[in-house]
Structure formats: structure tokens, C-alpha cells
N, C-alpha and C positions, 0 to 999 in steps of 0.2 A: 345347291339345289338338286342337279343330278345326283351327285352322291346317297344323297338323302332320301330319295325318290328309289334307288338302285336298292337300299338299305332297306329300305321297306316292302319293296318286291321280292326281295330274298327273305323275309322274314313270313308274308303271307306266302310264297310257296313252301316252304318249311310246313307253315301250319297245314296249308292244304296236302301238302303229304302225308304228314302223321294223320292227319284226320284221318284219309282212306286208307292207310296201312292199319291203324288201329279199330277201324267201323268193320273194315275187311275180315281181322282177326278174331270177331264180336262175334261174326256173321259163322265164321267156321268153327266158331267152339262152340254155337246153338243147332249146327246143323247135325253134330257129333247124334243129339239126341231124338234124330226122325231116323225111325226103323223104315219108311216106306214114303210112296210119294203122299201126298194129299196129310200126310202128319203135321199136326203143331208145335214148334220147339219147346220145349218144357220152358224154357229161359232165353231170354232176346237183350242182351247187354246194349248190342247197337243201341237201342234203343233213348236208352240211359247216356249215350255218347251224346246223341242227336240233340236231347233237351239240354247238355251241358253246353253243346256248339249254337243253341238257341241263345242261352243265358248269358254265356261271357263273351261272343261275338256280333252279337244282333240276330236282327231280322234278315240283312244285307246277305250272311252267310247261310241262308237257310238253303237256295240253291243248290248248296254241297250235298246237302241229305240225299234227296233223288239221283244227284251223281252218283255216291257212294254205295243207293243200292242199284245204278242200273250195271257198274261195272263187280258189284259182288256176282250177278242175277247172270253176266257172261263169263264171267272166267273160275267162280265158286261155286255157285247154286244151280241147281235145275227145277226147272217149273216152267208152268206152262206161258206164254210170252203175252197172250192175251190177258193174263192178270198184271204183269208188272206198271203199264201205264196208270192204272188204278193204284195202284199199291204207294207205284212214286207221287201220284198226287195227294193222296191222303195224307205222306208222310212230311209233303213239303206244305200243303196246309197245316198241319199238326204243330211242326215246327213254329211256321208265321203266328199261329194261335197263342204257344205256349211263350214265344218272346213278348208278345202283348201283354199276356197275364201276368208276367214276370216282372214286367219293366212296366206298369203302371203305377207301382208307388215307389218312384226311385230313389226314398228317402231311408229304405230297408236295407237293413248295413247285411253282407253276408257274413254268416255263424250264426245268424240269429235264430229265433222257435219262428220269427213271423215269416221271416224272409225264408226260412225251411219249409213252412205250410203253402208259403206262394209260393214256390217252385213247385210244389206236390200238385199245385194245382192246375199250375200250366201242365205239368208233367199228365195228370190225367186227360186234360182237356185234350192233349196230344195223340196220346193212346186211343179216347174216342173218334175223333176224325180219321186217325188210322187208320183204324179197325173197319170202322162204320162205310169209308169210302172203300175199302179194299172187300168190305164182306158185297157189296155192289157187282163187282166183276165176280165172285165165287155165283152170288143168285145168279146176275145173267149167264152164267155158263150152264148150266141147267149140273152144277158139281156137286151139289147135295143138297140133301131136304131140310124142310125146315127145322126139324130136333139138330138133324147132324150141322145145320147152319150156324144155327144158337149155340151149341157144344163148343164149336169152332171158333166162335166170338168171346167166349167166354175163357177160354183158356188161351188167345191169341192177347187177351185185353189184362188176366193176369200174371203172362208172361212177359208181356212190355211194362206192365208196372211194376213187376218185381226187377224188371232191368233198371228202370227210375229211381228206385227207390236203393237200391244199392250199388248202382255207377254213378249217378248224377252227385248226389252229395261227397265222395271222396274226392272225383274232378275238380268241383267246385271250391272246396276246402281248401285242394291242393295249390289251384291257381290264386289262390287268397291269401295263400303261407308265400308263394315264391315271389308274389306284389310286396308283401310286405318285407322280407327279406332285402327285395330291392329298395326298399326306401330306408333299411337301414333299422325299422322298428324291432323292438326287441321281442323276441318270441317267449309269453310269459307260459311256465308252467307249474304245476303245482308242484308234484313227484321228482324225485331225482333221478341222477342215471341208475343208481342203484334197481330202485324198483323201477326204473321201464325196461333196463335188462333182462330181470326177475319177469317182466309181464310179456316179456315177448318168448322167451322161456315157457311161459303157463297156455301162451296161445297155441305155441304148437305141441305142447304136451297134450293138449285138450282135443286138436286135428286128429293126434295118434291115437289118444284112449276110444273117442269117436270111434274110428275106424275099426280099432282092435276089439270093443265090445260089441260094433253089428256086427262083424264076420262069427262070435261065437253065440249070438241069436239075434234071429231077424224081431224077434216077438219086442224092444223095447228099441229100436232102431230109431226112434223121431225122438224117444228122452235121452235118448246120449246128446242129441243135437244142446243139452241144456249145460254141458260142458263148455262149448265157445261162447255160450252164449251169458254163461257167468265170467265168464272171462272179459268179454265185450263189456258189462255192465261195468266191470271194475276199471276198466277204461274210460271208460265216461264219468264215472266218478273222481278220478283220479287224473286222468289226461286230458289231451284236446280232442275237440269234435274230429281233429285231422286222423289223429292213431285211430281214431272207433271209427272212420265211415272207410277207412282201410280196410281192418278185420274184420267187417262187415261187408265189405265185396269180397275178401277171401272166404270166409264164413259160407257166404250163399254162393258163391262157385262150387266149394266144394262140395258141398252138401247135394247141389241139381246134378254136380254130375254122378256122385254115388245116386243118387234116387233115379239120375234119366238117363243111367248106363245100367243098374243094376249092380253097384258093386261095392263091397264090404257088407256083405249079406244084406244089402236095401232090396227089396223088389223094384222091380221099371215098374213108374209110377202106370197105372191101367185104369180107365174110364174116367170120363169124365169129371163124376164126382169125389173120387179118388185125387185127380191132377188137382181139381179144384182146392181139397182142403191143402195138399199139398203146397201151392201157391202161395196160399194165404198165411199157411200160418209162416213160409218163409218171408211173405211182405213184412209180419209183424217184429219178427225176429230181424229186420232191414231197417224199418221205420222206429223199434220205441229205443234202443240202444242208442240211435243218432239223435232223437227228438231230447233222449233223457241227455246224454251230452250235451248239447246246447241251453239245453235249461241250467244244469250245475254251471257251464261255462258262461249263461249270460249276469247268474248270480254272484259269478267270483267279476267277474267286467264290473256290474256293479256295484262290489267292495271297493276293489280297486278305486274305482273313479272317486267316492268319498274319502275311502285313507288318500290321494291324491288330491284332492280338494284341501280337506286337513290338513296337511304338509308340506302346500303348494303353496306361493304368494302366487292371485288369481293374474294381479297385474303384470308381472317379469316372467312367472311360470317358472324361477327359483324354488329351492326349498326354503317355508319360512322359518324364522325364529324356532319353534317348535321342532322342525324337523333336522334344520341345523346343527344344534345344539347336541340332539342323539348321534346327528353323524359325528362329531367331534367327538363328541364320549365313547362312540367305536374307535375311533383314530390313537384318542390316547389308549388306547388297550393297544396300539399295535405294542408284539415284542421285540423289534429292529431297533424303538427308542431312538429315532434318528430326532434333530434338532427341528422345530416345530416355530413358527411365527403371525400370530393373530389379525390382521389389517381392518382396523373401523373404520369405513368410508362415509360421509355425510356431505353428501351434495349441496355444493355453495349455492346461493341466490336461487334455487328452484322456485321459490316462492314468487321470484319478481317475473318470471317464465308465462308461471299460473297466471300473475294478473296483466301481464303483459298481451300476452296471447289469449291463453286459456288452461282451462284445466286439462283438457282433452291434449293440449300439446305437450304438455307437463309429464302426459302418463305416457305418451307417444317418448318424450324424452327418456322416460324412465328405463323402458320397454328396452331401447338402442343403449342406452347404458350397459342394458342387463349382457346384451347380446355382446357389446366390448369386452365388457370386462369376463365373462364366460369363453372369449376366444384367447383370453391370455392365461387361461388355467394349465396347470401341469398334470401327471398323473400322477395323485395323491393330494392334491390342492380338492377343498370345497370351498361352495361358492353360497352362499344364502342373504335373502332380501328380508331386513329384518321389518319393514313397513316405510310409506312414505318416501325420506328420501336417502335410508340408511341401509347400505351393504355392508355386509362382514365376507372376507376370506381367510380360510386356515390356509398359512403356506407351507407345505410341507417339502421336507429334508432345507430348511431355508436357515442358515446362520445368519446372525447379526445384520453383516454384510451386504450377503446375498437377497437379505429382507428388505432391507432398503433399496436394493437396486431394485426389486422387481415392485415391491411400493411405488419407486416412482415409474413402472412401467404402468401402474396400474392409476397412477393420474395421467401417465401420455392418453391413454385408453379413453379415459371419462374426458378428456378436453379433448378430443378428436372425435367424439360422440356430436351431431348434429341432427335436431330436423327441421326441415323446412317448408315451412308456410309461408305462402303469398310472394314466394322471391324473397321471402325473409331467412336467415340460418340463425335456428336458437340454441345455442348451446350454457354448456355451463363447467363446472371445476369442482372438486373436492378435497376436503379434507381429509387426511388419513392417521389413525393413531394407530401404532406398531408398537407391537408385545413381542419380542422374540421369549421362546422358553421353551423347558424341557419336558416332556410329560409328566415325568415322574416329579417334576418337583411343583405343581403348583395345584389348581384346581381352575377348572372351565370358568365358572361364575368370576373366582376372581382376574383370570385374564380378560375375559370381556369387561369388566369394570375397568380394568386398566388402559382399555385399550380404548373403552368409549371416554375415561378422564382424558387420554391425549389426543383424542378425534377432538375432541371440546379446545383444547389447549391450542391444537394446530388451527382453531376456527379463530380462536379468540387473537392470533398474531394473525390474522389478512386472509385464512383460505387457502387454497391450492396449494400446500404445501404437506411435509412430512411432521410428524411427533412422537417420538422413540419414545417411551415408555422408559425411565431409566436414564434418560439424557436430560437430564433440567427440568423445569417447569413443573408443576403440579402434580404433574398426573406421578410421576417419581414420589412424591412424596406417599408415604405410609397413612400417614393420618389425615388424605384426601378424600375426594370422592364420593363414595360410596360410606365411609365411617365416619366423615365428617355429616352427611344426610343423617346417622343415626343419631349421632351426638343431636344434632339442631332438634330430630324431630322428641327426644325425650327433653330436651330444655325447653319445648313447647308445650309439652305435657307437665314437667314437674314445673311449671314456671323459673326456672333458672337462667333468665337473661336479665343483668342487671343494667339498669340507666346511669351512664356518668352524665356531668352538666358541662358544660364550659362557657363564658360568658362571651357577648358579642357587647360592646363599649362604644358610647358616640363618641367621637372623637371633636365635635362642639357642643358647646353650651347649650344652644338651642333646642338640643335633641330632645325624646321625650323622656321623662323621668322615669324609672322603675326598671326592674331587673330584665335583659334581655341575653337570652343563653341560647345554645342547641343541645339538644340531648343527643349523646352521642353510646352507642350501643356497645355491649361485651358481656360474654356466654361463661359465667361459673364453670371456676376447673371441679371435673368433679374429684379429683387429690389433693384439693383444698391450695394448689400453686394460683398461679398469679392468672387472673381472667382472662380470657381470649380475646383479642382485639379483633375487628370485623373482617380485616384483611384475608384473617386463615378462616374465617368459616364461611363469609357472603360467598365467594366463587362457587362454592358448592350448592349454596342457596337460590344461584339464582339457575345453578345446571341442570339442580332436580326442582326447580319451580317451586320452592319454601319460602323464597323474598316477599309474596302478598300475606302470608302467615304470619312471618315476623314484622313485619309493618302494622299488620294489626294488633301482635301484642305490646309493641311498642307505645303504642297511640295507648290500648290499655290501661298499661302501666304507668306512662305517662298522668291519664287523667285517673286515676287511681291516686295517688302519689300527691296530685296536685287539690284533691277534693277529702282526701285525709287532712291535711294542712292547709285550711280556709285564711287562715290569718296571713300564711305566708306566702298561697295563691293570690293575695289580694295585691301583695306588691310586686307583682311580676307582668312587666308589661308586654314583652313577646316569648313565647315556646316553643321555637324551633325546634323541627321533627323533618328527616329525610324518608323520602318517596322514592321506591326502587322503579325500574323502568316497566316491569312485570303488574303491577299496582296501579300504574299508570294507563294501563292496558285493561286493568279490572274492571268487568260491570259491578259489581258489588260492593268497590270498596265506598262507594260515596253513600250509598244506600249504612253501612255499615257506620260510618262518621256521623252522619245526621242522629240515629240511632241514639248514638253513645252521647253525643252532645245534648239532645234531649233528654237524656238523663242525669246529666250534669249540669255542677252551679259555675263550673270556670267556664267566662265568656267564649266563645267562639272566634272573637275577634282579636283574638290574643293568642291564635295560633297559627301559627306562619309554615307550612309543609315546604320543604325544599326538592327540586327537583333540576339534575342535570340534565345543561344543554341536550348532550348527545342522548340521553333517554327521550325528552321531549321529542325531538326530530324525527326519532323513527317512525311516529305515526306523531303528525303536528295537529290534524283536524281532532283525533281523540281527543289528546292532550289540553288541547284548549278547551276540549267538551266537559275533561273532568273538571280541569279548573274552575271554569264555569260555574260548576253544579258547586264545585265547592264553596266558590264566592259566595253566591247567591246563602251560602249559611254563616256567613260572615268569618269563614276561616281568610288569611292570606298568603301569598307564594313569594317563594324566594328562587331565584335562577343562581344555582349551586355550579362552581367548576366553571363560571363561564372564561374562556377563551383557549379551551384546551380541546372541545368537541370541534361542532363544524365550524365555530368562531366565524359568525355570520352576525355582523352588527343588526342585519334586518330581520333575526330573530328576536330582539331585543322588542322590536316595533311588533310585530305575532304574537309574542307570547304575554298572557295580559297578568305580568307578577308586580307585586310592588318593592323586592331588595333584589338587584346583581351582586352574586359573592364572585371580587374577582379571583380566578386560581391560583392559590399561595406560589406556585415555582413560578409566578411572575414579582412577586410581591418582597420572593425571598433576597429575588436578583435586582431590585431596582436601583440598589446603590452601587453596584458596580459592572452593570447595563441599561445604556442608554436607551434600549431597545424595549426591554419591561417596563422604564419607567416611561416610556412614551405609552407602551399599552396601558398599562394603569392609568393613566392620566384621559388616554383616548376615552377607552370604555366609562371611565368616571362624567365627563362633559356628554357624550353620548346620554348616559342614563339619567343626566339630569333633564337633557331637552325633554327626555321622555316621560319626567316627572316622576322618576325613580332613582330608587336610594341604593349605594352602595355600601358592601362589606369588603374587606378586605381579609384574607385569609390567610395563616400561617402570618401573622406577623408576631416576629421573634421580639427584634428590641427596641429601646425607647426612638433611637435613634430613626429608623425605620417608621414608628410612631409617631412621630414629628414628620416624617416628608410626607407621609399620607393627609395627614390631618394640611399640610400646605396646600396640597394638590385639590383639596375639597371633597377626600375620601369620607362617607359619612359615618361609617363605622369599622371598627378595625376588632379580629379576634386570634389572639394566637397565645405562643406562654410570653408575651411582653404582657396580656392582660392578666391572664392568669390561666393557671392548667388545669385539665377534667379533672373532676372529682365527682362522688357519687352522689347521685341526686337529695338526696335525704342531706347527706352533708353540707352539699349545696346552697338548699333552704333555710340548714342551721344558717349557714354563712351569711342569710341575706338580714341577717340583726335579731329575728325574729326568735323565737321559741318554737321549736315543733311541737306537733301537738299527736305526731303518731309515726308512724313508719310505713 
């Protein structure tokens, strides 16, 4: 506390020093210009101090101003003593007035045109009570007449405004640049060092030709002043309001003191109307150089602020997608070519944060993410928020290695990321996909593809973990991703997804008669090789959200298929068809079924949509909502895969299907584990209290066929029954004649 107290004492005398060493100094370069007593200083800097010690210190320091001129008024000036107590009051009302004008709309940022005119304004209101209290003590002294009073008011009022108007703004400026300095802001500017070399060069070139063209005629002596004063403009144009309200207190020093010494052939400016124009037109040449800077500068502020808005994510205050992307496309232009490594981060469970909490804590978490993972950058590393709940960082000079060590620096970061509501800490984890790679050998698009296939890969094994790009799993493969999305979306366009069938078999007598199969899906090679199985392309489908697509071309082609061939739709008692977890989720697909059923002559009741466990559970109220809707058109549901998702028997009782398919690597194993065949048999008694049927899946041979059918398994499908074949063949198969394709 003392310290701090001591810290600040030393800091305000400092200021209060410089104040009077500098208001002192003000004082003895305006007095240069009185030939005699009772003269007015052509120019009053003090002045111009006083309004700045108004503006950036308060009201509190207005005190000093009367200080500063009662000790100029003994140890610099002479005059008479019965003027100064007037003089100092006026100057410290002046003061108090102009801090009020100044500081009533504290919402005006300094450099601004608004916040430039409010100071002008305190700045006059200042000069006024000056003047006006101090012309007081001149009347009562019986020191001049009325004309000579007025004269004296008038050039006493545009000599303190020409000290306003070319002190006060550089002050200010400058105290604005050393604020911001300290906090570390970057000081933007237009021009380089080149040209502000070049401009500082033209300024005083422009002092000398000045000078050197009055001394050889006085007769064009105020248009040489048009020399700084082009130079001034191109500083405002081109630089900060800081370089111009500079050359513009140099500018008008120099220029009063050639005119109010008489020297480089000026005349000493004489009479009043003489000093008058004088003044003025140096107020103009003070005031439109600085006004005009501030204008250019508040219109480049607000480019800035939109190109920053554009290229800003508004939430982390990263650069977004957009802007990311171009910094990497600079990066790989470097020519060092050092070793480069891509990191896709996707934040695990954010979502359950959102409805846990809120949204608000969600963006709050996002926010503290931003801030971790930005304090574990290097120099040469970018950082960009691509939306929602996905970061990308380039790591640069990073091999293989070193990729992965600092990957997983960069999930300590995100799981050391917390915030905290109500005595609650919400945090969360991420997934990361890692591309290492060289510049020269790849292209941007394709490493972010890559990098978001292993961000996906490292989701799809658990979350908080790593996925090299090139180390296993999908994202390595070539014909992943991003070319497996193209293949899918031109097989949706050319229709090129063919239907295989494969049949599901009672395994008793009682069962109902007539053909019951699942159609099972694969994507035309377009090299005429052998068709794609679902395995290699669904991952992609459901990465870039195409699974509700092909489930409706399926359905399709399905009733297509089945309303070409009436005869042989007639003996077909169920048509199993699989529902991805994405569909499941659709407002539109039920809307879309009804539809299409209404347009067709194959019953509705004779279609049975399969759906896994683990898709159902993610969202269990939908799920039963779609069902629902579906019911009610008399389609029916199958629970596909059961005892390999959450294997939760009380799902069985929730979810309202009429077949359990139990999952074949139980089915496959039950003859030489005790353990499968306890589950099969459990799930089987299970689904009958429930007054549901079971499938059994993958079953290979007869043998196998015969313990199901003991167990009281009610239907059984695998190659013991028979293997897919394509739907058209299918139909041939079921006795019948096609009757079209």
C-alpha cells in the first residue's frame, strides 16, 4: 500500500513538473513577440497546454493552470500585478468550463472528428472566460479604450485559439499513442518507412524553400506558407492524425515566429486587422489538416473494423474459416519449406454443456477454449475458429513426431479448459485429426479434408484422443472422405445404387407364409468391377449427412421395383428396409413415406423399416415419435443389432417394434460360447413376454439353424438361408415371372 501510494506521488510530481517547465516554456516563446508593454502575443501555446491538462487530467488538475501562470507572471513576465488575479481566474474558470465540455459525452473515443470538435469547443468556451474575466481588470484599470479594448480582446482570443488549435490536438494524440503502446495495441498505419522517411524529408524541405523564398520577396510571403501546408495534407492522407497535429505545431511555430519577429522577409505582423487575418487564416491551416486526418483515419478504423468482422469468428475473436485459410495459403508460400502439420480439433459433448447448462455457457466454454489453445501457439503456428465447435491449427516447423507431441499438448489445453456456473465446473475434451505434410507436396483443401476424415475417425473411436492422418483408419485411405461424398452424390443423381435381397426364414411352421427378405444396399462401380458394399461408402454418408438421401432413394427404388412386378409384390409378405440414425432424426422423412405410399398399390403393412439400438437411444422421445407416425400408416419396425449398442433389455419395453434382430457375433458364437448362447436365448424369452418376434442374424449353417429354432428363435437369416442377390433376381426367385425390371 505505501509503496504504491509513494508510486504515485512520484508520478504526479513528475507530471506537475513537466507541466510548469513546459507552460513556463510556452510562456517565453509568446513573450519573444511583445515589442513593448501593454502588447498582445501574436501566439499563446500555454494555452493549448492548459486545455490538454483540462482533457487528460480532469477538472481536479485545473488548480495548476493559475499556478503556472502566477509563477510565470514572477520569475518570466512583467505586468502589471493588479491584472494577474483576474487573469488567473479566468484562466482557471476556463479550464473547469472546458473539462465539462469535454467530458460530457464520455462515450467519444479520442482521434475522432466528434471528439476533435468537442474539444474545440471546450477549447473556445475556455478562451472566452479567459479573455472576458481578464479584459475585466484591463476596463477597471482605466488601460485603454473602448476600440483599443475590443482590438485587445480580439487578438488576445485568436491567439489562445490558435494555441488550441495547434497544441491541444498533438498533446492529445500523443498521450493516446503512448496509452496504447502500453497496452501493447498495435499501431496501425497506412504508408511505410520508406515514404514516412521520404515525408519527413518534404517537411523540412518545405520549412527551407519557405524561408528561402520570403527572404527574396516579401510580396508572396503567406503563399509560400502553401508549401507545409501541402505537405501537412499528404500526411493526413497518408499517415496518423499523430505525424499531422505534429507538423502542424511545428508548421505554426514557425510561421508566428517569422511573422511576429519579422524574419525571412515577413513583416511584424501591424494593426489589428493585419494580426487579425493573420490568426485566422493560421487557425485554418491548424484546424483543416488535423480535421482532414481524422476523417481519412476514422474511415480507414472503419474498413478495418468490417475486414475484421469478415475474418473474425465474432464468438473466440480467432480468425475464421475464410481468413485462416488465406493465412495458410501465405504460409505455404514460405521459402524455408520447413515441415508443416494441420490439427482438426472438434469438441467432444459440447452439445450436452448447451442443454445441460445453456447456450450461453457453451459460448462462454468456447470463448476459454479459444484463449488455451492460443496460449499454446508458437511463432509460425495459426490458430482459426472454423464455427461452432471446430478449431484448426497449422503447426509449423512440426515433424511427424513433434506433431503429435504438441497435438496432444493441445488436448491437455482443451481438457484443462473450464467454466464455472453455480459451484458447477463445465468442461469438455476433443478430438484431433493430424496431417503432417510438406508444402510443396500437397494442397490446402486437400489437407483439411484429411485432417477433418481423422478429426471424424478419432470421434468415432471414444473422443479425446489423437488421429494421424496416414496411421490406419479411414481418414488414410485415398478413396475416403471427401471423394467417397462425390462418388455417393453422382450415384444419387445418375441413380446408380443397386438393391441386393436376402431372405429372413421362419424357423416354425406356424410362421406366416410368403417371402420375407431385407434389402440390402451397394453403389455401382463406375469401371464396371464389382459393387461397393455399404461398409466403404456409409461412413462418408453419414460424415457429410447423405444417409437421409439414400434412405429415400432406397425406399424409391425399393417401391419402384416392387409396383413394376405386381404379381410378385403379391407374394411377398415383409420388405425390410434399414433406417440410418440421421433419418431417424428427419422431420421430413415420415412426411416423404406417407407420400410415396400414397401413390402406391404395395401395402404398407408389408413394410418393416429397421433401426439400431444405438441410433434409436440417441434421441429415444424422437425416435419413438417417428415410429409412431410411421405406425399409424401401417408400416412396421424391426430393432436391428440388438445387444451390441447400450444392450439395455428396458429398451426393448420403450421402443414400440414388432421384430428383435439379435446381432449376428452373438449368433455366430453360440456353439462354442456359453455366454452368446445364454444371450440369445435371454433376448429371445425377453421378446416374447413382450409379444415380439425375433431374427437371428448371420446365421451361417444348418447346424446353427437347428439350436435357434430349439431355443424358440423365430426367424433366422444368414448364408445357411441363402445369400444376397439382386432384387430383380430376387423376385425372379420367388417362382414367379417378372414382369419388368
Amino acid at each position: 500500500m505505501m509503496g504504491t501510494r509513494l508510486r504515485l506521488g512520484v508520478r504526479n510530481a513528475a507530471r506537475i513538473a513537466g507541466f510548469l517547465a513546459v507552460y513556463g516554456a510556452g510562456v517565453v516563446y509568446s513573450l519573444q513577440f511583445i515589442a513593448a508593454p501593454g502588447d498582445v502575443p501574436l501566439y499563446w501555446p500555454a494555452a493549448g497546454l492548459a486545455l490538454a491538462l483540462a482533457v487528460l487530467w480532469g477538472w481536479r488538475w485545473a488548480p495548476l493552470v493559475p499556478i503556472a501562470m502566477w509563477l510565470s507572471h514572477w520569475w518570466i513576465a512583467t505586468g502589471p500585478d493588479t491584472f494577474l488575479p483576474w487573469s488567473m481566474l479566468g484562466a482557471f474558470l476556463g479550464v473547469l468550463a472546458a473539462s465539462w465540455v469535454v467530458h460530457r459525452d464520455p462515450a467519444l473515443r479520442p482521434g475522432t472528428v466528434r471528439y476533435g470538435f468537442q474539444v474545440l469547443m471546450g477549447g473556445a468556451l475556455m478562451v472566452l472566460l479567459s479573455v472576458g474575466i481578464g479584459s475585466i481588470a484591463i476596463w477597471q484599470g482605466d488601460r485603454a479604450s473602448w476600440a483599443e479594448l475590443l482590438s485587445m480582446q480580439l487578438r488576445w482570443s485568436l491567439a489562445e485559439v490558435l494555441g488550441v488549435a495547434s497544441v491541444t490536438p498533438a498533446l492529445l494524440l500523443a498521450a493516446d499513442w503512448f496509452v496504447r503502446r502500453r497496452m501493447g495495441k498495435r499501431q496501425w498505419r497506412a504508408a511505410g518507412v520508406g515514404e514516412g522517411l521520404l515525408w519527413n524529408i518534404a517537411l523540412v524541405t518545405s520549412f527551407l524553400l519557405m524561408a528561402w523564398g520570403m527572404s527574396l520577396s516579401r510580396d508572396f510571403a503567406l503563399g509560400l506558407t502553401s508549401l507545409p501546408l501541402t505537405v501537412m495534407l499528404w500526411s493526413a492522407l497518408r499517415f496518423t492524425p499523430l505525424r499531422t497535429a505534429v507538423s502542424v505545431l511545428l508548421t505554426v511555430a514557425l510561421i508566428t515566429g517569422f511573422a511576429g519577429l519579422g524574419l525571412a522577409g515577413f513583416h511584424a505582423a501591424q494593426g489589428t486587422l493585419e494580426v487579425a487575418i493573420l490568426l485566422l487564416y493560421l487557425c485554418l491551416i491548424a484546424i483543416l489538416p488535423i480535421v482532414l486526418s481524422m476523417t481519412v483515419d476514422e474511415h480507414r478504423a472503419g474498413a478495418r473494423r468490417l475486414l475484421r468482422r469478415a475474418s473474425t469468428d465474432p464468438l473466440s475473436g480467432l480468425p475464421n474459416r475464410g481468413e485462416f485459410e488465406a493465412q495458410v495459403r501465405r504460409a505455404l508460400r514460405d521459402p524455408t519449406n520447413v515441415p508443416l502439420a494441420l490439427a482438426y480439433l472438434d469438441l467432444d459433448n459440447l452439445k450436452l454443456v448447451n442443454d445441460t447448462a445453456s447456450h450461453e455457457v457453451g459460448d462462454a466454454l468456447i470463448r476459454e477454449v479459444a484463449v488455451s489453445l492460443n496460449a499454446q501457439m508458437r511463432p509460425g503456428d495459426l490458430l482459426g475458429h472454423l464455427g461452432g465447435d471446430e478449431f484448426v491449427v497449422l503447426l509449423h516447423n512440426a515433424t511427424p513426431t513433434i506433431a503429435r507431441e504438441r497435438a496432444q499438448a493441445l488436448l491437455h489445453a482443451v481438457e484443462n479448459s473450464h467454466q464455472a456456473v453455480g459451484g458447477e465446473q463445465f468442461g469438455t475434451t476433443a478430438s484431433i485429426g493430424l496431417v503432417p505434410f510438406q508444402p510443396e507436396q500437397v494442397e490446402f483443401a486437400e489437407v483439411l479434408s484429411q485432417a477433418d476424415a481423422a478429426c471424424f475417425n478419432a470421434k468415432e473411436l471414444g473422443g479425446d484422443r489423437i488421429s494421424m492422418a496416414g496411421v490406419g483408419g479411414n481418414a488414410s485411405d485415398p478413396a475416403s472422405g471427401m471423394r467417397w461424398t462425390v462418388r455417393i452424390r453422382e450415384a444419387l443423381q445418375q441413380h446408380s445404387f443397386l438393391l441386393y435381397a436376402q431372405s429372413i426364414a421362419p424357423l416354425h411352421p406356424a410362421m406366416e407364409t410368403g417371402a420375407h427378405f431385407e434389402l440390402l444396399l451397394r453403389m455401382r462401380d463406375n469401371r464396371g468391377g464389382t459393387p461397393h458394399l455399404p461398409d466403404r461408402f456409409i461412413p462418408a454418408a453419414e460424415r457429410f449427412q447423405l444417409s437421409v438421401r439414400i434412405d429415400r432413394e432406397v425406399v424409391r427404388l425399393a417401391l419402384e421395383r416392387l409396383e413394376s412386378q405386381p404379381i410378385a409384390a403379391g407374394g411377398v409378405a415383409m420388405c425390410a428396409i434399414n433406417l440410418s440414425a440421421a433419418t431417424l432424426m428427419d422431420e421430413g422423412f415420415v412426411g416423404f413415406v406417407s407420400e410415396r405410399l400414397h401413390r402406391s398399390d404395395f401395402p404398407a403393412e408389408r413394410l418393416c423399416f429397421e433401426i439400431t439400438e444405438t441410433s434409436a437411444m440417441r434421441d429415444p422421445a424422437r425416435a419413438q415419435r417417428v415410429i409412431n407416425e410411421l405406425r399409424s400408416l401401417g408400416c412396421r419396425f424391426a430393432l436391428d443389432d440388438f445387444g451390441t449398442g447400450f444392450c439395455s433389455f428396458g429398451h426393448l419395453r420403450a421402443l414400440d417394434v414388432d421384430f428383435i434382430k439379435i446381432d449376428g457375433s452373438f449368433v455366430r458364437d453360440m456353439q462354442v460360447s456359453p455366454l452368446a448362447a445364454e444371450v440369445v436365448s435371454s433376448i429371445t424369452r425377453i421378446a416374447h413376454l413382450l409379444h415380439k418376434r425375433t431374427i437371428a442374424e448371420h446365421t451361417e449353417t444348418k447346424s446353427v439353424c437347428a439350436a435357434l429354432t430349439a431355443m424358440g428363435v423365430d426367424y433366422a437369416q444368414g448364408f445357411a438361408i441363402d445369400r444376397p442377390q439382386p432384387f430383380e433376381s430376387y423376385l425372379a426367385g420367388l417362382g414367379l415371372p417378372p414382369t419388368g425390371s
